[in-house]
Backbone as numpy.savetxt, mean C-alpha at the origin, in Angstrom:
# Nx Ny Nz CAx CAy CAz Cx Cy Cz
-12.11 5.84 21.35 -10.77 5.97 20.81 -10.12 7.22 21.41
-8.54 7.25 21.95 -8.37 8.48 22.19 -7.63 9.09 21.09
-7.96 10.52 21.74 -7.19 11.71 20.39 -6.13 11.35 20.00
-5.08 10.49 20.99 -3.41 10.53 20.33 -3.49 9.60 19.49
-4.40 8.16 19.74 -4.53 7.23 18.74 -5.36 7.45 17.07
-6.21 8.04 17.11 -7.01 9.13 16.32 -5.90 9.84 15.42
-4.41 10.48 16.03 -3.39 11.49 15.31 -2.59 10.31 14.54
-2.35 9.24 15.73 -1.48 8.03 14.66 -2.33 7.52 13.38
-3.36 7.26 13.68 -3.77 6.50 12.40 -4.05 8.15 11.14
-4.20 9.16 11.21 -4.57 9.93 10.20 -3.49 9.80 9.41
-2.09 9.77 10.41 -0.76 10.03 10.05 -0.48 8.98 9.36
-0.48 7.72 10.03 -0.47 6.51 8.85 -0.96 6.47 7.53
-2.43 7.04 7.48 -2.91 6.92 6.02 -2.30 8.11 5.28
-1.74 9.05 5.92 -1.20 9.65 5.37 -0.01 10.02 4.60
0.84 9.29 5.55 1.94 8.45 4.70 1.78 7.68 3.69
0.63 6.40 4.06 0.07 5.33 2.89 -0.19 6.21 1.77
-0.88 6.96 1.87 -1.52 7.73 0.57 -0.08 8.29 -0.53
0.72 9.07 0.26 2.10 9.72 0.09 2.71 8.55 -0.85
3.22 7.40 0.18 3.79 6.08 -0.46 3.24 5.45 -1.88
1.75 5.41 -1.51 1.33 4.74 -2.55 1.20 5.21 -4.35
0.67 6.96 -3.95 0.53 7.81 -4.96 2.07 8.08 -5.63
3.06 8.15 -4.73 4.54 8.61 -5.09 5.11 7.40 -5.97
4.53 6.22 -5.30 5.09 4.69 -6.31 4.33 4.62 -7.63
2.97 4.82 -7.29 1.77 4.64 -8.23 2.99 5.79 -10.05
3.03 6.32 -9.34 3.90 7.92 -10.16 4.65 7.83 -10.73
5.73 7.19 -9.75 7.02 6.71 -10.23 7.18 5.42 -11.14
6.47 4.64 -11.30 6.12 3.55 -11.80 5.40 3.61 -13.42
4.29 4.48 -13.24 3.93 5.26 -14.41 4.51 6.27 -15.19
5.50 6.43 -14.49 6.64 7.74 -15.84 7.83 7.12 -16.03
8.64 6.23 -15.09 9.68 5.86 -15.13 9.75 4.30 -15.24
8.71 3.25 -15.08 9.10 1.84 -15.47 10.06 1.34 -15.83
10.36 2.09 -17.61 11.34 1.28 -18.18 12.68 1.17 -17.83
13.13 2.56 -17.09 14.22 3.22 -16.36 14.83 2.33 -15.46
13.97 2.42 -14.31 14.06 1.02 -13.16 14.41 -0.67 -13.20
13.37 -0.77 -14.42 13.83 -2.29 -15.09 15.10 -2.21 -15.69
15.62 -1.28 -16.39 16.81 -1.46 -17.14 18.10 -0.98 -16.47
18.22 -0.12 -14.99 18.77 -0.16 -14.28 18.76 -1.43 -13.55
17.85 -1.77 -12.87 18.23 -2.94 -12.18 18.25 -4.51 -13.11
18.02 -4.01 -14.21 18.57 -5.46 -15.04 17.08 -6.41 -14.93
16.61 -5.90 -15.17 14.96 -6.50 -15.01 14.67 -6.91 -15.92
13.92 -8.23 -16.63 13.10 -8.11 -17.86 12.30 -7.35 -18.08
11.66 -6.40 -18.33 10.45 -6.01 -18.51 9.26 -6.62 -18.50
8.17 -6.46 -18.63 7.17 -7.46 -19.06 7.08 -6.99 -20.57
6.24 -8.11 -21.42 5.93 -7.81 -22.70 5.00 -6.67 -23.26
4.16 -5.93 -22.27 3.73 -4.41 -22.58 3.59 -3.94 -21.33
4.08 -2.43 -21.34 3.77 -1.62 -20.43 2.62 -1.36 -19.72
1.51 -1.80 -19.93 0.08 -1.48 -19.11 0.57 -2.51 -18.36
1.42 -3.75 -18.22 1.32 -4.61 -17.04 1.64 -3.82 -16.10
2.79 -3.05 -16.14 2.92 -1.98 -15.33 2.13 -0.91 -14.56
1.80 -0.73 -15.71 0.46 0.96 -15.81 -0.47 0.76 -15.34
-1.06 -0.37 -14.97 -2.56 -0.54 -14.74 -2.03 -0.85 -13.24
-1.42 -1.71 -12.69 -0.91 -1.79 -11.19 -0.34 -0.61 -10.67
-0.01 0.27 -11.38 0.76 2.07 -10.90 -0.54 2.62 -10.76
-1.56 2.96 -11.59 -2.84 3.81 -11.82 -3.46 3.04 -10.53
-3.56 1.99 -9.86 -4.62 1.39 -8.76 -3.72 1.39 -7.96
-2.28 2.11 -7.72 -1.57 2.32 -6.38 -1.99 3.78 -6.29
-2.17 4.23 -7.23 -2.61 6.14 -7.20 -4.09 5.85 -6.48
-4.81 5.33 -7.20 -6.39 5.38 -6.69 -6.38 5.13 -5.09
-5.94 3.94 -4.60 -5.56 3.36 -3.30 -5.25 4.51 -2.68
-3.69 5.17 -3.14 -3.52 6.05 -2.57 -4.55 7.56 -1.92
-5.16 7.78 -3.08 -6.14 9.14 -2.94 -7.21 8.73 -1.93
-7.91 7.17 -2.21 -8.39 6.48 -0.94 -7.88 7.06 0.67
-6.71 6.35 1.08 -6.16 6.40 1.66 -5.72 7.90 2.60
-5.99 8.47 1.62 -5.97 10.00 1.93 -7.31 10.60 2.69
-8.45 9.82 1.94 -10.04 10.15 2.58 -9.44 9.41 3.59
-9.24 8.36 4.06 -9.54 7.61 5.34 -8.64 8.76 6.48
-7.37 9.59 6.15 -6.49 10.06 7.03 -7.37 11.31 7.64
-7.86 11.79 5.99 -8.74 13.02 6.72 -9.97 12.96 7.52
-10.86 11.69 7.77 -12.12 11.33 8.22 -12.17 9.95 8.68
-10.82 9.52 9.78 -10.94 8.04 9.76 -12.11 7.41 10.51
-12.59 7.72 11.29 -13.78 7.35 11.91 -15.42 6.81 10.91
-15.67 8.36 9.75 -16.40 8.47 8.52 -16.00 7.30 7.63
-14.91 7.13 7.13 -13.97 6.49 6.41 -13.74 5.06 6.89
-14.03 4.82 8.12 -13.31 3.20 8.67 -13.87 2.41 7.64
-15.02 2.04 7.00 -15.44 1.05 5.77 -14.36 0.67 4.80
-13.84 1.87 4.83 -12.33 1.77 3.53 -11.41 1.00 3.90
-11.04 0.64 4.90 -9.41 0.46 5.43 -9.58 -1.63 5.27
-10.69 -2.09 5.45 -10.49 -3.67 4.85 -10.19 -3.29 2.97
-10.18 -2.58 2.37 -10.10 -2.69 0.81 -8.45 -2.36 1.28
-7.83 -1.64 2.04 -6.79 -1.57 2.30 -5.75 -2.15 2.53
-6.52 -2.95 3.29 -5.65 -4.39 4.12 -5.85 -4.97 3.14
-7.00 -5.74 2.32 -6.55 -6.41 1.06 -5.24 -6.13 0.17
-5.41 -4.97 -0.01 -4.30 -4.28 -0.76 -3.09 -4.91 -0.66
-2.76 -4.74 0.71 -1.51 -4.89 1.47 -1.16 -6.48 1.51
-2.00 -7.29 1.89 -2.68 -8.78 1.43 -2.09 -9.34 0.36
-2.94 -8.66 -0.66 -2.47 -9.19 -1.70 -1.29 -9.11 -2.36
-0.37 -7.74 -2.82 0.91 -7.66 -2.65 1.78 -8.26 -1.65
1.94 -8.40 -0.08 2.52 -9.26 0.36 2.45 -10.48 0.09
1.45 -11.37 -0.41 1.66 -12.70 -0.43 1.65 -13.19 -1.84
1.60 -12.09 -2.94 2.03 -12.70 -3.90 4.00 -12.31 -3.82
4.54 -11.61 -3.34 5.84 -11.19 -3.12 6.57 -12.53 -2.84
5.61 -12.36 -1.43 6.38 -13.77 -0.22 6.02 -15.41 -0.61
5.23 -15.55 -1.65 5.12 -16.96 -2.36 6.25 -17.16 -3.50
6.67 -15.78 -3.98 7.54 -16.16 -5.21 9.05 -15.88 -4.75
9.00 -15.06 -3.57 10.16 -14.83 -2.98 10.24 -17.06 -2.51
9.37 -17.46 -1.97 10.12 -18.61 -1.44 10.34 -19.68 -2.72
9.81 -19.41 -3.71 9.82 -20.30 -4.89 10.97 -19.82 -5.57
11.63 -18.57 -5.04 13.04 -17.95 -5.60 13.07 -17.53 -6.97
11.82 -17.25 -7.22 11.42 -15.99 -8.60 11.21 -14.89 -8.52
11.30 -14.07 -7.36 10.56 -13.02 -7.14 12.10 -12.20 -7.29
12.28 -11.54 -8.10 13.41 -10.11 -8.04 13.33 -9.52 -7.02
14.45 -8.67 -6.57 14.67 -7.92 -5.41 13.97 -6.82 -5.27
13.77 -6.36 -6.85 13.51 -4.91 -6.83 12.12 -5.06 -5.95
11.57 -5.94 -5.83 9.93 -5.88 -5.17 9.95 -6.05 -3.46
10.98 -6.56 -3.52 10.78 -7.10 -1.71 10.55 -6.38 -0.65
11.74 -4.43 -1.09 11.37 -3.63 0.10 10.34 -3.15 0.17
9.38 -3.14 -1.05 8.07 -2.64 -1.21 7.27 -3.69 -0.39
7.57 -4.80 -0.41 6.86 -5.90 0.42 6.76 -5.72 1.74
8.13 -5.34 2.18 8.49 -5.53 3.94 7.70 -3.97 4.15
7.81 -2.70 3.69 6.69 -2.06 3.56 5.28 -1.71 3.11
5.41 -2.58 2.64 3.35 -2.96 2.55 3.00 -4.10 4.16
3.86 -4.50 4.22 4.04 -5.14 5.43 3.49 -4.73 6.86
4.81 -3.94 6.78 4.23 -2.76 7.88 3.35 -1.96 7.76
3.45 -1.41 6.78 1.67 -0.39 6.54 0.25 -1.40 6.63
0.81 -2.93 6.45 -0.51 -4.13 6.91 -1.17 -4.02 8.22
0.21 -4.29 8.83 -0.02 -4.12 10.49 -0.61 -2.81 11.17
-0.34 -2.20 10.69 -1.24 -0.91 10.75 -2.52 -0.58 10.34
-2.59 -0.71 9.64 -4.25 -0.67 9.16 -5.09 -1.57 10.07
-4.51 -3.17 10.61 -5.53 -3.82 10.84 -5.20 -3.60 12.14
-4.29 -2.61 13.18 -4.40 -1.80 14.51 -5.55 -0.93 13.89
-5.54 0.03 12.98 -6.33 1.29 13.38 -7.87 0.65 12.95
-7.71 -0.58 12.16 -9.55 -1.04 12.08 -10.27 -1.01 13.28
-9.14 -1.88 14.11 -9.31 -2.16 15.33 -9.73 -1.39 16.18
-8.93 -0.14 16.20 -8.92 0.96 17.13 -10.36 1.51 16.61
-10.64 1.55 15.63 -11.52 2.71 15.11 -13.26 2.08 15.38
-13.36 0.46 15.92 -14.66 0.00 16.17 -15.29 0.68 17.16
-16.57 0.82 16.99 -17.62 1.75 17.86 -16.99 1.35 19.31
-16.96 -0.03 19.71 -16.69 -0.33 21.26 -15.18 -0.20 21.32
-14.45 0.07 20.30 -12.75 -0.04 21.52 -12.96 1.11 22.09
-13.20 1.93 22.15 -13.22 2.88 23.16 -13.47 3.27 24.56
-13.90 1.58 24.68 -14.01 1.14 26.46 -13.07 0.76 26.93
């Protein structure tokens, strides 16, 4: 792997971590705020919320080991791509069934891109790409 590719991916998870912990945050203090600005139903209790905010924090702090030690760390980054996985395609199934609210989508098209990334730096980070 070379060093400049090595600086992109730390930087990626580093952002990821940033993104994820900052939503994880925002989500857990402010929920009701957001829904009632953007005219949202709520769900019927707040842990539906809370418990998907608290495992964007965890992800996040993850995400943070992988930036500081990605090489040590590469094992982590498929729980990652799941991540990204699974939020995109539950988004993009209800987005085409035309249930999915807006408020979720840019988080989509950016879990998106933070997808494509992760499964470059898996890539990058295997014992042989470095030939």
């Amino acid at each position: 792997m070379k060093e400049d590719d090595g600086r992109k991916i730390s930087a990626l998870f580093y952002f990821s971590s940033a993104y994820d912990i900052a939503l994880g945050a925002l989500f857990l203090t402010f929920a009701p705020w957001f829904f009632r600005v953007l005219n949202i139903d709520p769900p019927n209790h707040w842990a539906y919320v809370h418990f998907p905010a608290m495992l964007l924090i965890t992800f996040g702090i993850m995400f943070y080991k992988i930036a500081e030690k990605p090489v040590e760390n590469r094992n982590l980054i498929p729980y990652g791509i799941m991540l990204k996985i699974s939020y995109c395609s539950v988004v993009g199934l209800y987005t085409l069934l035309a249930q999915m609210p807006d408020m979720w989508k840019p988080f989509a098209v950016a879990d998106f891109l933070m997808l494509l990334g992760f499964i470059w730096s898996y890539k990058k980070l295997e014992p042989d790409a470095s030939k």
